[in-house]
C-alpha positions as CSV (number, residue, x, y, z in Angstrom):
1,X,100.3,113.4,105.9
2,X,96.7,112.9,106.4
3,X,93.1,114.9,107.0
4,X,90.5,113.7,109.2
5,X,86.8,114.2,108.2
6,X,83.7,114.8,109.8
7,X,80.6,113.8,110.3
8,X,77.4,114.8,112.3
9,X,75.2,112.9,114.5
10,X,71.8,114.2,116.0
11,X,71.7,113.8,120.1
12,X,68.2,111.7,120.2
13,X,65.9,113.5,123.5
14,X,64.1,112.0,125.6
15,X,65.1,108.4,125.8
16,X,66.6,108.2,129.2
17,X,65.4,105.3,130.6
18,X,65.9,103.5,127.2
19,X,69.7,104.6,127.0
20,X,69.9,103.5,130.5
21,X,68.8,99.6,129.8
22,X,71.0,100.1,126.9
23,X,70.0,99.7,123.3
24,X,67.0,98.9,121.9
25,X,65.8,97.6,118.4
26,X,63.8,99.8,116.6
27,X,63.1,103.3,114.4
28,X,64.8,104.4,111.3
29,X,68.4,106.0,110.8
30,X,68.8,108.7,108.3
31,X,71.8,109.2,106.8
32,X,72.6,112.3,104.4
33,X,75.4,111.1,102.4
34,X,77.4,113.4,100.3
35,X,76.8,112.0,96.8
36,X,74.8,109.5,95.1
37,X,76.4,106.0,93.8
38,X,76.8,104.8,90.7
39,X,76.2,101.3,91.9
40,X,76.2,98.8,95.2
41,X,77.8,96.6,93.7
42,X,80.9,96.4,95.8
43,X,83.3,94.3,93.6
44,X,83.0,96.8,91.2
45,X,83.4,100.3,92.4
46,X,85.9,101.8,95.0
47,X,83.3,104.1,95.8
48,X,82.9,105.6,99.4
49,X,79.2,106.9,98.8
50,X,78.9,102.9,97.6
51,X,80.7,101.7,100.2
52,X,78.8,103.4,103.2
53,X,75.3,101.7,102.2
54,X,76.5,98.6,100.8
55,X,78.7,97.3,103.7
56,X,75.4,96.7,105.5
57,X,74.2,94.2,102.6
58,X,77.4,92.4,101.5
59,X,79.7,90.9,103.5
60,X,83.0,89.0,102.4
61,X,85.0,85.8,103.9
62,X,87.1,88.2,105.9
63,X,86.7,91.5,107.5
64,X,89.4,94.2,109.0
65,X,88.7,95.1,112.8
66,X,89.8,98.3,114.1
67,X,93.7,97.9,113.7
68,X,92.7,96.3,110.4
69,X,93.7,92.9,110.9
70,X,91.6,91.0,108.7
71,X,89.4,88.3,110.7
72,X,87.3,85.5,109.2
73,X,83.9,87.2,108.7
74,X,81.8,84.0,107.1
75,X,84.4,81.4,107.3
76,X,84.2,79.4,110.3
77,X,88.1,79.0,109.8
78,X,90.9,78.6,107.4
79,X,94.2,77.4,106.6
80,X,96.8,77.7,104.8
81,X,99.5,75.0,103.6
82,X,103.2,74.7,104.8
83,X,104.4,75.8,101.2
84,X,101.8,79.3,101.6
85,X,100.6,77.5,98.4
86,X,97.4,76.1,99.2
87,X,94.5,78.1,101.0
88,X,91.5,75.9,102.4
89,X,88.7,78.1,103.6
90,X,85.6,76.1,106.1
91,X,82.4,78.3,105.8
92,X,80.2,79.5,108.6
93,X,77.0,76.8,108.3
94,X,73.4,78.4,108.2
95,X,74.4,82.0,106.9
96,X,71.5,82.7,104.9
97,X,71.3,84.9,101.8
98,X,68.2,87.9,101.4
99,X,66.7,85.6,99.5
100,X,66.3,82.7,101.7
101,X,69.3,80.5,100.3
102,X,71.8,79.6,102.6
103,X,75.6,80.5,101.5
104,X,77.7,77.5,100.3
105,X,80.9,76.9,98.6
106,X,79.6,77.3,94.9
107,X,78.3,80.6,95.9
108,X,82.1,81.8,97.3
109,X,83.5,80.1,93.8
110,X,81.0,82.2,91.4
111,X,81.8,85.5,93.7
112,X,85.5,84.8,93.7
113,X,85.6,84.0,90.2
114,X,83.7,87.0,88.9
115,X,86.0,89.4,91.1
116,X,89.2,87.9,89.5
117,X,88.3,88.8,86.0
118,X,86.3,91.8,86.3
119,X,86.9,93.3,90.2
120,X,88.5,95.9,90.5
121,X,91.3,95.4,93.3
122,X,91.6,91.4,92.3
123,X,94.5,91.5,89.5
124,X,97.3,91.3,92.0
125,X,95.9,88.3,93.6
126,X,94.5,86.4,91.1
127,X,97.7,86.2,89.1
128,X,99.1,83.9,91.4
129,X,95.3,82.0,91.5
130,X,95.7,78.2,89.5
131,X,93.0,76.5,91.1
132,X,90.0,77.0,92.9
133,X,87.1,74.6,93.0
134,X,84.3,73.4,96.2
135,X,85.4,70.3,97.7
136,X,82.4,70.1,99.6
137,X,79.1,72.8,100.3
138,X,81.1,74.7,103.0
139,X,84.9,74.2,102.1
140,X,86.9,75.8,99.3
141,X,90.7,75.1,98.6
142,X,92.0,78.0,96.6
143,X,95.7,76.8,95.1
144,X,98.6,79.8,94.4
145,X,101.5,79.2,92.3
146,X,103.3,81.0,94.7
147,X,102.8,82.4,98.6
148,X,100.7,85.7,98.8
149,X,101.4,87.2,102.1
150,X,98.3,89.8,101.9
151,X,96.3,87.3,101.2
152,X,93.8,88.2,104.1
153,X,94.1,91.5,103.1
154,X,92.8,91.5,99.6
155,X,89.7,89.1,100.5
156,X,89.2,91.5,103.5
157,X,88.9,94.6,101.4
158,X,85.7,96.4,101.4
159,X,86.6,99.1,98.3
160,X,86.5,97.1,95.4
161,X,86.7,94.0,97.3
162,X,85.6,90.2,96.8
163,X,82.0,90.4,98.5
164,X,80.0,87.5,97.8
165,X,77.2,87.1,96.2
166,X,74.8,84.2,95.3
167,X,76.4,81.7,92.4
168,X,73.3,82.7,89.7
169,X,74.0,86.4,90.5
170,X,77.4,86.5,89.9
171,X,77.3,84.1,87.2
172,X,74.8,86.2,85.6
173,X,76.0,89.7,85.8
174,X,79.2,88.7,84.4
175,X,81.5,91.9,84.3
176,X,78.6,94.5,84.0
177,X,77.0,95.9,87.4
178,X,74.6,94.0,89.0
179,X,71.2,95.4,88.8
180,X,69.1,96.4,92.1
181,X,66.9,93.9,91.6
182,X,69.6,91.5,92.6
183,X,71.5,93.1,95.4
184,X,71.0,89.9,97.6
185,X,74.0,89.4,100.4
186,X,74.1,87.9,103.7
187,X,74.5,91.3,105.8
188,X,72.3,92.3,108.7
189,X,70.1,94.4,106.5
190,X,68.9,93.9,103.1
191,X,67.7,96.4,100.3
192,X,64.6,97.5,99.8
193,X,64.2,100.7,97.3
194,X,66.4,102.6,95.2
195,X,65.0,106.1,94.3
196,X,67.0,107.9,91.6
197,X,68.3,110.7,93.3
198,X,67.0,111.1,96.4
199,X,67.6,108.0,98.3
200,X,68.4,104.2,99.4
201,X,66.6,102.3,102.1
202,X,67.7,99.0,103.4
203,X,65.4,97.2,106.3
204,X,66.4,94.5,109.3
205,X,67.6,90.9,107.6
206,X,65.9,89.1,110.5
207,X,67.6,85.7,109.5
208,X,70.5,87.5,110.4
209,X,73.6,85.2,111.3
210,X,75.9,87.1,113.3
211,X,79.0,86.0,114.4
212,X,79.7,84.8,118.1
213,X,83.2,87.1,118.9
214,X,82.9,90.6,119.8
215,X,82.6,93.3,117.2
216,X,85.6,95.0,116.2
217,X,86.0,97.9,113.4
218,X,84.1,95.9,110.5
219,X,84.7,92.3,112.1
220,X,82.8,90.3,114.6
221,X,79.5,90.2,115.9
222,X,77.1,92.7,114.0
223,X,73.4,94.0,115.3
224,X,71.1,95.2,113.2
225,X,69.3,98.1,116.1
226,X,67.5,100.0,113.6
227,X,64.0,99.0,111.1
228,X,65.3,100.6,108.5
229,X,68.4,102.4,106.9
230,X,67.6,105.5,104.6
231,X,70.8,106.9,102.7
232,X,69.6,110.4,101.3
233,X,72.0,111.7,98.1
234,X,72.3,115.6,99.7
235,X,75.5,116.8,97.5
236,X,75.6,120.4,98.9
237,X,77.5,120.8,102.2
238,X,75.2,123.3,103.9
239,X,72.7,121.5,102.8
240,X,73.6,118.0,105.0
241,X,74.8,120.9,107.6
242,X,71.1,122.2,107.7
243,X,69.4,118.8,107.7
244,X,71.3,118.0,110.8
245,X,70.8,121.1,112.2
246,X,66.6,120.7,111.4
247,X,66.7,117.2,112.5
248,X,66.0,115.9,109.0
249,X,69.3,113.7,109.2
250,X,70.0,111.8,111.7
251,X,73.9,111.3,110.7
252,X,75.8,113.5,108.1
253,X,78.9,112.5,106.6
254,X,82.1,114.8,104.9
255,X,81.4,118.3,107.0
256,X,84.0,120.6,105.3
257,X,86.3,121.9,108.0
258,X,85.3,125.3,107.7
259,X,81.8,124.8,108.7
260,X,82.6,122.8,112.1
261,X,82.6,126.4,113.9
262,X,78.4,125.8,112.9
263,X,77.6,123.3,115.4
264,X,80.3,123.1,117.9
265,X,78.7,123.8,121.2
266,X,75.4,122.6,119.6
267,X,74.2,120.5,122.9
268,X,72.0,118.5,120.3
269,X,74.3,117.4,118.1
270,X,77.8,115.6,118.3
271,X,80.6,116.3,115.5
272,X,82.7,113.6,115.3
273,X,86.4,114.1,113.7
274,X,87.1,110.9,112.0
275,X,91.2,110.2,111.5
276,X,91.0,106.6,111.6
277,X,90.9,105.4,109.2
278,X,92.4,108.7,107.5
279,X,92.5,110.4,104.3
280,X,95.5,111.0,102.4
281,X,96.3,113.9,99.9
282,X,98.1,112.3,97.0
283,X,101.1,113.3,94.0
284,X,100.9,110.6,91.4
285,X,104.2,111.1,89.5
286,X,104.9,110.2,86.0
287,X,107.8,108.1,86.1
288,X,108.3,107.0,83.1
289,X,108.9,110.8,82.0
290,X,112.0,112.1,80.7
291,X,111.8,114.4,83.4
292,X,110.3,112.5,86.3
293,X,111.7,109.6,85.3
294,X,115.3,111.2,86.9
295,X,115.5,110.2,90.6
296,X,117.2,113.2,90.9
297,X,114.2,115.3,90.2
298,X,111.8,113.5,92.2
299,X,114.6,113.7,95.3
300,X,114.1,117.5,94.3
301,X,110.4,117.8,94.4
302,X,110.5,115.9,98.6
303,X,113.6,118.4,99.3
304,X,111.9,121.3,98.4
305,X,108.3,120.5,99.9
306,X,107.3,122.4,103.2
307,X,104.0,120.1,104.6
308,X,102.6,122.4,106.7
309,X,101.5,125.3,104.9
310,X,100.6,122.6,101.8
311,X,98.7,120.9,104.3
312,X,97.0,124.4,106.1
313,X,96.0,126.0,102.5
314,X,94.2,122.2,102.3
315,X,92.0,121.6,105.7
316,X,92.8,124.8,107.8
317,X,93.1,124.4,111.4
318,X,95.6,121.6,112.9
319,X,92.7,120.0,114.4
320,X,91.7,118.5,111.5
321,X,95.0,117.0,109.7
322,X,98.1,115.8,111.0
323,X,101.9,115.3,109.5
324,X,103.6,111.7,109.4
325,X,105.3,110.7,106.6
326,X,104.1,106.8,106.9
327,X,101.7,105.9,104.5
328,X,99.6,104.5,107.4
329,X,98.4,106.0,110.3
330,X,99.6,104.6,113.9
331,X,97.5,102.0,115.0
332,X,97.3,100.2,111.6
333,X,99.5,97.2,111.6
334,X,101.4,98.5,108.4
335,X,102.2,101.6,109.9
336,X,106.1,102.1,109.4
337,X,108.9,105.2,109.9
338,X,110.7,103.6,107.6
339,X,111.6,105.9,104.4
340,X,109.8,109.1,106.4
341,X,113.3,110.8,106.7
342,X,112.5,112.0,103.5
343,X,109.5,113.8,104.6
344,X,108.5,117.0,104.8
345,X,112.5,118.3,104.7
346,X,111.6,121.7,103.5
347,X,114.9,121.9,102.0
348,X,115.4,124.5,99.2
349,X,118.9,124.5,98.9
350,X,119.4,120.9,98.9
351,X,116.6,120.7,96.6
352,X,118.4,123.2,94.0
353,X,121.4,121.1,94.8
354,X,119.8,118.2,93.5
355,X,118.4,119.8,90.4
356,X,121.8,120.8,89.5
357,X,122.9,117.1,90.0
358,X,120.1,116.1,87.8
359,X,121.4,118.3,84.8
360,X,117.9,120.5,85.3
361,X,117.3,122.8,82.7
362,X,113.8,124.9,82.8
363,X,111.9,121.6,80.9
364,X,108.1,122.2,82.2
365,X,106.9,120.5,85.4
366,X,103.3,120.0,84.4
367,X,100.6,119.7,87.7
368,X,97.2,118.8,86.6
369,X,94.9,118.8,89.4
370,X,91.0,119.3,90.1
371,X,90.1,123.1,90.1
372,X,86.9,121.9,91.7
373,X,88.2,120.0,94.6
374,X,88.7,123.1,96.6
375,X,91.0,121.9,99.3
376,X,93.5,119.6,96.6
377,X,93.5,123.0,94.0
378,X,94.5,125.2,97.3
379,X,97.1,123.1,98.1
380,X,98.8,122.6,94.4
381,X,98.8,126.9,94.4
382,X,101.1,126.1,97.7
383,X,103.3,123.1,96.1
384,X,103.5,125.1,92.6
385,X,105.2,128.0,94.5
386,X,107.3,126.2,96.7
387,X,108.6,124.3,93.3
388,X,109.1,127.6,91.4
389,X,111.0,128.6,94.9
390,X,113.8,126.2,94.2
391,X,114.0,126.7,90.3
392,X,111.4,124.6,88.5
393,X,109.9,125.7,85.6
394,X,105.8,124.9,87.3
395,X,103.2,124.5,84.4
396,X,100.1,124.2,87.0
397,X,96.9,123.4,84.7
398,X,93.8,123.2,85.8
399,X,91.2,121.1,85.2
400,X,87.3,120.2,86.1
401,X,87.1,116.8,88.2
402,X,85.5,114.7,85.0
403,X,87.7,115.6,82.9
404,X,90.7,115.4,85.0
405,X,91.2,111.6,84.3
406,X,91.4,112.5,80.6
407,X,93.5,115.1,80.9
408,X,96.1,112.7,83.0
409,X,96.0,110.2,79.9
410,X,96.5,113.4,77.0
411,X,92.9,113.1,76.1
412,X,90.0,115.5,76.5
413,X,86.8,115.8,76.9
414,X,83.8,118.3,76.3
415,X,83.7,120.7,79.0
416,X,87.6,121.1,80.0
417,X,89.0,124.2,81.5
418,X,92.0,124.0,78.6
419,X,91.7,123.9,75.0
420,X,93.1,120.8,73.5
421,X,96.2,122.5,72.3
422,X,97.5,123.0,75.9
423,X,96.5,119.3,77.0
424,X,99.8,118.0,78.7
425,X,101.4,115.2,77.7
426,X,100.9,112.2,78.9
427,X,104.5,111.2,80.0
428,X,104.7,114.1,81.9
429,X,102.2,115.1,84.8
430,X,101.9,115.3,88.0
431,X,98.2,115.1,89.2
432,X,97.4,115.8,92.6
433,X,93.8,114.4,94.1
């Protein structure tokens, strides 16, 4: 199952004959984004609120396009060895950096190198990493002690991902973030100001060097329109609602569901319902618990789960989720219906069949989840009572979102809804986000 989110864009009047000729380059976009980051530093933070401003700085050797397929970004091409042992990547010639260098090999080494020891989506890549070294300025021969069929797909990643970064910046930040100062990439704009919270502005790199094919999702040919990017930090939900509504904003992201009914109709602005790519609810089970751990009562807990109503009590009207029991939504290239039979049965007497089969008797099924993450917290209410339905003994504990991670591990932190005595331990949770 997955939820779509919006966002809000302002209609821009009076431009007729401009919109006619097509686009034009000029003005400044204004984005409200929901939170402020902790960093920009893409290789390390998964961070959407990151993500959304620093995608336009950084760019990586490959990028997904709208089925995400990852395509060479700024490798001129690449290769791979008949064993799927050795990788040889050919750089894009005259990409320039912010600063005026131009992107060569030792550049893609330092970045590379830092994001295998420090990055955070790197470690099941770089395990099979034994040599990577610049034969020359604009080709790199990366050697695997075994194939790595998502190769592309790790390198492509934007959360977390292998952007690249001059040598003496990576080299110098090491595994701490890199500092403002030094957020230099070889995207279409570059940044210009950080104010604590209130906002980011980026401006036109105008040494630019976009890519030839035609742009696709995050891959191909990029053009920088606008003067100037300015992410405003605008954590309440009316509040982005408002700005939009005043014409503060230009383009609002994560519109709760329930306020949609606000603008739809609204001739001057367009609310766009985002499901690709989608958002997935997610049960992380202990399974090295002496409960959870049983096969049995995991087969249990998909018998007995109903989908919709979980999924209603979540994000409300249909419009704005759908069921499929893939991981991946269709369209994606990994989307599969392999497995999904087990999905969303709704089963509660083959679900109390199976507890019997497990030897079941009333040990606590602890549910941590996020009692301010409004539309996860409604949701566990409706999975709690469907569980209790077929004979669990539900222990749903409730938690603020800092404090949830903590909680997951059996340790806690000042300001948690529970008292240390009732933190759950840590071989047996279930923690919904």
């Amino acid at each position: 199952m997955w939820r779509k989110s919006i966002v809000l864009m302002v209609l821009v009047l009076g431009i007729g004959a401009a919109v006619s000729a097509g686009p034009a380059p000029g003005g400044v976009l204004r984005v409200a984004l929901a939170s402020e980051p902790g960093t920009l530093d893409m290789q390390l933070t998964t961070g959407v609120a990151a993500s959304i401003p620093a995608r336009h700085v950084f760019e990586g050797l490959f990028a997904f396009d709208e089925n995400y397929t990852p395509r060479p970004m700024l490798l001129e091409d690449w290769e791979l060895s008949a064993d799927g042992k050795t990788v040889t990547f050919y750089l894009r010639k005259g990409v320039l950096f912010h600063n005026g260098k131009e992107l060569v090999a030792e550049d893609v080494v330092a970045s590379l190198e830092r994001w295998g020891k420090y990055g955070l989506t790197s470690k099941a890549l770089w395990s099979h990493v034994v040599e990577l070294k610049a034969v020359d300025d604009y080709t790199v021969v990366m050697v695997l002690d075994q194939p790595f069929a998502p190769l592309e797909t790790y390198l492509a990643n934007i959360y977390g991902g292998p952007r690249i970064y001059p040598k003496e910046v990576a080299e110098a930040a090491g595994g701490e973030p890199i500092p403002p100062e030094d957020y230099i990439g070889t995207g279409p704009y570059k940044f210009a100001e950080w104010k604590a919270g209130d906002y980011i502005k980026l401006v036109r790199f105008d040494k630019y060097s976009a890519r030839d094919d035609a742009a696709s999702g995050y891959a191909g040919k990029r053009v920088a329109y606008f003067d100037e990017l300015i992410f405003y930090f605008v954590p309440e939900d009316n509040a982005r609602l408002v700005g939009i509504q005043a014409g503060t904003y230009d383009y609002a992201v994560n519109i709760p569901n329930d306020l949609y009914p606000n603008v739809e109709g609204d001739p001057n602005i367009v609310p766009i319902i985002v499901d690709h790519p989608p958002v997935y609810p997610v049960a992380l089970i202990n399974t090295i618990s002496p409960l959870t751990g049983n096969v049995k009562i995991r087969q249990a807990i998909l018998a007995a789960l109903d989908m919709e109503p979980i999924m209603l009590a979540g994000y409300g009207d249909p419009k704005f989720w759908k069921l499929n029991g893939s991981y991946f939504a269709p369209g994606i290239r990994w989307y599969t219906t392999a497995g999904t039979e087990a999905y969303d049965q709704a089963d509660p007497a083959k679900a109390k069949a199976l507890l019997a089969e497990a030897g079941y008797a009333g040990e606590p099924l602890r549910i941590i989840v996020a009692g301010d993450m409004t539309a996860q917290y409604n949701q566990s209410l409706v999975v709690a009572d469907q569980l209790k339905k077929v004979g669990f003994n539900v222990d749903l504990q409730v938690y603020d979102k800092a404090t949830l991670p903590a909680a997951t591990t059996g340790r806690t932190r000042s300001g948690s809804s529970r008292s240390p005595s009732s933190t759950p331990s840590p071989t047996r949770r279930w923690c919904c986000r």
